[in-house]
N, C-alpha and C positions, 0 to 999 in steps of 0.2 A: 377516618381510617387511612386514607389516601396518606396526610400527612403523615403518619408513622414510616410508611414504606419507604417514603422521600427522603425523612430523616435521617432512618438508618441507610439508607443509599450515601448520600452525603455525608454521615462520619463515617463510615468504615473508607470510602473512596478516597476521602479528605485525610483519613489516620494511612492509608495505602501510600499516596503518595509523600507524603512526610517524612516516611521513610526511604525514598527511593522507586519507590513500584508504581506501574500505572494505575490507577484510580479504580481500571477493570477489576483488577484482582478486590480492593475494597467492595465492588459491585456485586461481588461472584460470594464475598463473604457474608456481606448481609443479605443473600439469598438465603443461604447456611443456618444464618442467627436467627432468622426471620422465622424458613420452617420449624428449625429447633424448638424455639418459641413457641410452637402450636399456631402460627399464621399462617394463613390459606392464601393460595394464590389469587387475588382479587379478579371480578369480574373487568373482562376488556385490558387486562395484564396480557395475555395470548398474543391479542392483535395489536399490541402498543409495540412488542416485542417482535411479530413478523412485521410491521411495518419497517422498522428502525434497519432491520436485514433489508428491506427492499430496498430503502433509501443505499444503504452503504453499497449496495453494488449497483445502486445503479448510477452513483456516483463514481465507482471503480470504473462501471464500465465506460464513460466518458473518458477515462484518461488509459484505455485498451483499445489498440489497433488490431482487429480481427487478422490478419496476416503473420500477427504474431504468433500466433496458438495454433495455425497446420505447417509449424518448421518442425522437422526430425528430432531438434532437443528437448524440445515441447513433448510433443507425443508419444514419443518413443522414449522419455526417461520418465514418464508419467505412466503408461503402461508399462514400462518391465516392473519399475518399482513397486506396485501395485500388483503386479502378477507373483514376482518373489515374496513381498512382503507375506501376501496371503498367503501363498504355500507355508514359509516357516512358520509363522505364526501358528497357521491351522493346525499344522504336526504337531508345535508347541502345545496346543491346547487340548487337543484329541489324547496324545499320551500323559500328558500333565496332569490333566483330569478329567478323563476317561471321556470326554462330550462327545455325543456322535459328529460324525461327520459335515452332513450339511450344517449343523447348528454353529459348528467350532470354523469352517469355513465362511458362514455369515457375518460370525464376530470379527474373524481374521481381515473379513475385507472391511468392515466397518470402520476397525484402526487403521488399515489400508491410509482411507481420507485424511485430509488434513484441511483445518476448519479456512474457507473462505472468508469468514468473517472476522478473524483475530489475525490473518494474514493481510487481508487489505489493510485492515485498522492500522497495524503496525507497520507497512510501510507507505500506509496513507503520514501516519504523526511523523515520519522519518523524511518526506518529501522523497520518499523511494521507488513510489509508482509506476513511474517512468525511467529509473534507471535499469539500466540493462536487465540487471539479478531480480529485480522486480517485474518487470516484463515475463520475464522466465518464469518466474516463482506461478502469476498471476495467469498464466498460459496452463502451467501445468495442473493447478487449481481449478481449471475450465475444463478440462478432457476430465480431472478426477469427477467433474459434478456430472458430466454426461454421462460416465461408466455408472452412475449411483441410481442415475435416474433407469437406466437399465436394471441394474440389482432390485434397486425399489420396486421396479416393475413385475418381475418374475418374484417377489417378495409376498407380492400383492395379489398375485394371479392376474395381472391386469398387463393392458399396454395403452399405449397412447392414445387417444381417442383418432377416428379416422380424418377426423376436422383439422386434425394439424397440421394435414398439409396447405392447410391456409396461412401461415405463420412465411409460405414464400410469398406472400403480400409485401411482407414488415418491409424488402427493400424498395420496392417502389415508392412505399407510402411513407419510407424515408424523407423523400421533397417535401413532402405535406408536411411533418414535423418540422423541418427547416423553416419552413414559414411562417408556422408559429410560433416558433423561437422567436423568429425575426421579428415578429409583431407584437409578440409580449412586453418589450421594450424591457426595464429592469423593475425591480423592488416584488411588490408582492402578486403581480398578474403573475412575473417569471416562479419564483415561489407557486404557484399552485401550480402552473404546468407542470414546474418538475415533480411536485408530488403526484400528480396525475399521472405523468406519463410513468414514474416507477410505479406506484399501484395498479396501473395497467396493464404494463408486462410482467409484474409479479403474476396476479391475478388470473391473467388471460390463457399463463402459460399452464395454470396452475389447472383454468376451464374444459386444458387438453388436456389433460391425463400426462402432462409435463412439471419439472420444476420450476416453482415462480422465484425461486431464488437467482437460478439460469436466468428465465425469463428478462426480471430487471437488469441482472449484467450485460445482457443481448443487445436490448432495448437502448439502455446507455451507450453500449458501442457503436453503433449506429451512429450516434449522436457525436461521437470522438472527434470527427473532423470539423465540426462546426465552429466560427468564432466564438462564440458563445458559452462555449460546452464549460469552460474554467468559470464563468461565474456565475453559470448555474450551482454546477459544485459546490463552490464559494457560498452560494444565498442556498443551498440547503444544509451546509456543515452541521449549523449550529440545534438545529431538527432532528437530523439523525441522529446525531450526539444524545442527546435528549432521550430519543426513542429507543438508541442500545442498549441505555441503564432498563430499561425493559427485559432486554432481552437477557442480561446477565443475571439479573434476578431471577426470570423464571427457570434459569439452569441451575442458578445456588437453590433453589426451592423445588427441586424435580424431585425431591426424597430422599431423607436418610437414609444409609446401609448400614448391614452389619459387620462387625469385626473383619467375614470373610472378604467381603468387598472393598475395603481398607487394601487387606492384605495382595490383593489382584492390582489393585491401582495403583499400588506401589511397583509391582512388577512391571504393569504396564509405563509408567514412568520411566523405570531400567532403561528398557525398553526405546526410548525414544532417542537414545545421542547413535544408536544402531540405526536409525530411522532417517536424523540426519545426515548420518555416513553414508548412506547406502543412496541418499539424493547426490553427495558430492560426488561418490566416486561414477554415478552415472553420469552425469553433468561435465565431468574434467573429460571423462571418454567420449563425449562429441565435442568435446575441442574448446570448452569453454576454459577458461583462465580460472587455478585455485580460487584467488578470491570470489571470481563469481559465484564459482561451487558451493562454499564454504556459507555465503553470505545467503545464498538460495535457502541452502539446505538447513541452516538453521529456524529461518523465518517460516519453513516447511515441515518443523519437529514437534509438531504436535499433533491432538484426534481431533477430529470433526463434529459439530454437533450433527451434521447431515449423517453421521453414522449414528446417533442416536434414532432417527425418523428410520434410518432403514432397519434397525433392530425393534425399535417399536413396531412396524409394519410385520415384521416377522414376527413377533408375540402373538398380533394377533389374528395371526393363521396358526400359532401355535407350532411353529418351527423352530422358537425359541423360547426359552424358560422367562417369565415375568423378572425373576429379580437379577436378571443378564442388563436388562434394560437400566436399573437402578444405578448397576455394576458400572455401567459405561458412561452416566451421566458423570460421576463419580471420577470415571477416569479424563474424560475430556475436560471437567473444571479445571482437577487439578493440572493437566494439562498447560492448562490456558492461564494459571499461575505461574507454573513452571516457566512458559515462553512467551510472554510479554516481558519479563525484566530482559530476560536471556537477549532477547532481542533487540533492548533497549543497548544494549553492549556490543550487540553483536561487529560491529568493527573492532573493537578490545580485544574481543575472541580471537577475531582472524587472524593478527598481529600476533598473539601470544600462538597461536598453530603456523603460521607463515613458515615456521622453520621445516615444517614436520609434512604440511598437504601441498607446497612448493615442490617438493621432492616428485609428486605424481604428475606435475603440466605438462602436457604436452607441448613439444615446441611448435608443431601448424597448431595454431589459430583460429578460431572463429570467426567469421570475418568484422562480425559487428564487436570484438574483444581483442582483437589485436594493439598495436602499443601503438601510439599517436605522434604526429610530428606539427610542430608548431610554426617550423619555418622563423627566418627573422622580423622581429616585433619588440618595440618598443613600448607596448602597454598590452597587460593581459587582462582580459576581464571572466571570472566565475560566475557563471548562470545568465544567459542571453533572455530573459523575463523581459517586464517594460523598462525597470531603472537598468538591470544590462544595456541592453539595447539604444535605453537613451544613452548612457556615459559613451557607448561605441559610437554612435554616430556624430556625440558634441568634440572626442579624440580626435575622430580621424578629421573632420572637420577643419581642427587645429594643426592637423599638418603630420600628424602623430601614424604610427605602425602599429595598428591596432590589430588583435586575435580573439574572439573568443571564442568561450570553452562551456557545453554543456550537457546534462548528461540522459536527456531525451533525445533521440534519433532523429524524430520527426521535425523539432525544432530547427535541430543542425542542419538536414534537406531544405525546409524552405529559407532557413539562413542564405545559405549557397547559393538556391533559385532566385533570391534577391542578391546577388554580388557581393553576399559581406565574409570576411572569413572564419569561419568557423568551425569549429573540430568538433569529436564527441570526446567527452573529459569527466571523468566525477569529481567534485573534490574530495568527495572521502574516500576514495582510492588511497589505500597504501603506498601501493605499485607506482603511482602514477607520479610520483616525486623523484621519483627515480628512473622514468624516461625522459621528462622534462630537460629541456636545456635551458637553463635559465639566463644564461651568459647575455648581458646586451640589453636585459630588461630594465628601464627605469620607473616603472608601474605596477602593481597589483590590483585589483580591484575585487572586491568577494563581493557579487549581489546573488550571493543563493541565501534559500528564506530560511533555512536553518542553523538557530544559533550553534550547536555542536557539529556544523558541519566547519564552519566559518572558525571557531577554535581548533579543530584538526585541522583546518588545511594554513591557520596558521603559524602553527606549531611546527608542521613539517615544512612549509617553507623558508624557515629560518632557521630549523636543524638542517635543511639541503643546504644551506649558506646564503641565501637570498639576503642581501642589506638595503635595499632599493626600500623606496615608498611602497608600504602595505594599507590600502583604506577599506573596508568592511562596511558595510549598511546595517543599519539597526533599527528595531521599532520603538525597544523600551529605554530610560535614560541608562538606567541599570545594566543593560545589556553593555551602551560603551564604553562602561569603564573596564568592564568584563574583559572587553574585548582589547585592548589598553594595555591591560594588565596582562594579554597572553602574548604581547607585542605586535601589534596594531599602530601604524602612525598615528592613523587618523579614522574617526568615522563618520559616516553621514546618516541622518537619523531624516529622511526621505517623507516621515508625516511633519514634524517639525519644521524641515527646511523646502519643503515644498511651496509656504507662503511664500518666502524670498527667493525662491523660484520664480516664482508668480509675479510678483514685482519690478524683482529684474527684466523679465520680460516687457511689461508696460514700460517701465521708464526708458528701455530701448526701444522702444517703441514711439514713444512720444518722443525721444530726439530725433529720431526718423523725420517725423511729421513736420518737427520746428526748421529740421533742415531742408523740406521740402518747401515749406511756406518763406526762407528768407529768399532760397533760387527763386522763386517766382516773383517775392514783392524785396529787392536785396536793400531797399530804402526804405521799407515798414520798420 
């Protein structure tokens, strides 16, 4: 029976993206096709499903610096949004169709949320994590889950158990996890820890009358500054991945509605380009840069499944009607259809709005979004990773004015604390081609890890006018012709050319030695 479910996960994911679409939306359909069908949700489907959530954030949460999420832009456009959206809404719903009040206010904040899990996902595949509007996004996602866990709470009649305040443990006993990091060494020891420790803080948090969804994100953060924390990540991707098609299922399969329920989810759909206007125009007002807004706000435009558990919880205190809950599964799927393409685009978007949410920036600045200077440099390099990093130190090396550019914070900070020079820069910034000075450069370098970043930022480099050497990093052979063809000199495909890498080193090495043994014996 298993196999069935697997099947149709894999064609409809498989017929999803063939067209365009992430794979999710095929997941979310053969949930659809599945109940339609008369198929039940299988036994230990539930928990394959909350696992695969615990994994994804608490894989978030390693690439989330707690510092991020108590700034003013954070909490304060996270709360009003949240506080207006549910007002209109509520009124919407109360006069629209007559729903009492707390029930039409429960709904109102339910759409409030906006899903953790389809937002990390999507600027987890975008390598967006850690860019600025991601930080944002990912911050404001956090306060939205602690205001839920409150609603839930009062939902419930319940509140946190008194035990929680043992959960001010978690920092001390921080070190103790470092060490087991440190000890696990890599492959599959590292692998169970990370599943242990996200089913710990899922679970644990879940033992206090807390969210274990928070829980694992918390957990993870913790964990952010560790060497380690990137290939932890890395050695659980392909798990969680795994385990989501879990969890998209059991949303395609939460129950068919009727006609009316159609016709709400579509409203609610209306509904969401107001959703992510009302994140931008909060967002531009603490001084963030349109694009930021723009790029927040979209990956921000959708429902929560976390509003489905708090309207479940209300059914059954009976403050809400049973087929409200169907209603909202309904709206958050197609949600979650709606804004996985959306989002796949969402740099297209901004471009094609630049004319129109340009008009609202302020001119003070944010401090972490203000416009960058590069200084004189004869080699730039995109994304300071390990291949950035190596090409910058083998440059400067050679004598060369080297810069580079990335577009995590934290990176850029311990760049600096080691003496190298480095800015904060996205390359898929619009904007950012347009403060650049390029004059003087004989170099480009693109070692960021995604291909669609690496073709916009070579696209606008050479509609700025750039004619200098452009080389790009690749994984796949496909990718560098790709990249060739968008005007690319050169690329270096870094699994490939890593043996002669490797070799090259030895052989320089071994003339080292030969020339060490003739100064000693110059007659041998």
């Amino acid at each position: 029976m298993a196999g069935v479910y697997i099947a149709c996960a894999f064609a409809l994911g498989l017929a999803a993206r063939a067209v365009g679409m992430p794979p999710l939306v095929g997941f979310l359909a053969a949930g659809f096709t599945l109940d339609a069908a008369g198929f039940a949700a299988p036994d230990g489907l539930e928990a394959i499903a909350h696992a695969g959530v615990l994994l994804m954030l608490f894989t978030v949460g390693m690439k989330v610096r707690l510092r991020n999420v108590v700034r003013v832009e954070v909490w304060g456009t996270a709360l009003i949004h949240l506080a207006v959206s549910t007002a209109l809404v509520g009124i919407l719903i109360v006069y629209g169709l007559g729903t009492g009040w707390v029930a039409a206010l429960l709904i109102a904040c339910a759409l409030g949320f906006s899903s953790t899990v389809i937002v990390a996902k999507s600027l987890d595949e975008k390598r967006e994590l850690s860019a600025f509007h991601g930080r944002v996004a990912i911050g404001i996602l956090i306060v939205q889950d602690l205001v839920a866990i409150a609603v839930l709470g009062l939902s419930q009649g319940m509140a946190p158990s008194p035990w929680a305040i043992a959960l001010l443990a978690l920092l001390p006993a921080r070190r103790l996890v470092h060490r087991l990091l440190d000890a696990a060494g890599h492959g599959e020891i590292l692998l169970l820890l990370g599943i242990g420790l996200a089913l710990a803080g899922g679970y644990g948090f879940e033992a206090l009358g807390l969210s274990g969804e928070l829980g694992a994100l918390i957990l993870g953060a913790l964990l952010a500054d560790h060497p380690k924390a990137q290939e932890l990540a890395d050695t659980l991707w392909g798990l969680k991945e795994a385990f989501l098609v879990g969890f998209f299922l059991l949303i395609g399969m939460s129950g068919l509605p009727g006609p009316e329920a159609f016709v709400l989810a579509l409203v609610a759909l209306a509904l969401l380009p107001l959703k992510g206007a009302l994140f931008y125009a909060l967002l531009v007002a603490f001084k963030l840069r349109a694009r930021s807004g723009v790029l927040a706000g979209l990956a921000l435009a959708n429902y929560s499944e976390f509003g489905l558990i708090v309207a479940q919880a209300a059914a059954a205190r009976g403050l809400l009607a049973e087929s409200w809950v169907v209603t909202l599964a309904i709206i958050v799927a197609l949600s979650f259809a709606v804004s996985a393409p959306l989002n796949r685009a969402s740099h297209a978007v901004y471009v094609r709005l630049s004319p129109l949410v340009l008009r609202f920036e302020r001119r003070q600045r944010h401090p972490d979004d203000k416009p960058i200077s590069i200084g004189a440099a004869d080699a730039m390099i995109f994304g300071m990773g390990r291949v950035g990093l190596g090409a910058y130190e083998e440059l400067k090396a050679r004598g060369m004015r080297v810069v580079g550019l990335d577009s995590d914070p934290g990176e850029v900070a311990r760049h600096l604390a080691e003496g190298r020079r480095v800015v904060y820069g996205d390359a898929e910034d619009p904007d950012l081609w347009h403060r650049l000075h390029l004059d003087g450069l004989s170099a480009v370098l693109l070692a960021v890890p995604d291909l669609e970043a690496k073709r916009f930022a070579i696209h606008e480099l050479r509609r700025a006018g750039y004619r200098g050497l452009l080389s790009a990093t690749n994984v796949y052979p496909e990718e560098a012709a790709d990249l060739l063809d968008c005007g690319c000199t050169t690329t270096y495909n870094y699994y490939e050319q890593a043996g002669a890498g490797f070799a090259e080193r030895v052989w320089a090495t071994l003339r080292e030695e030969d020339e060490k043994t003739e100064r000693r014996d110059p007659e041998g």
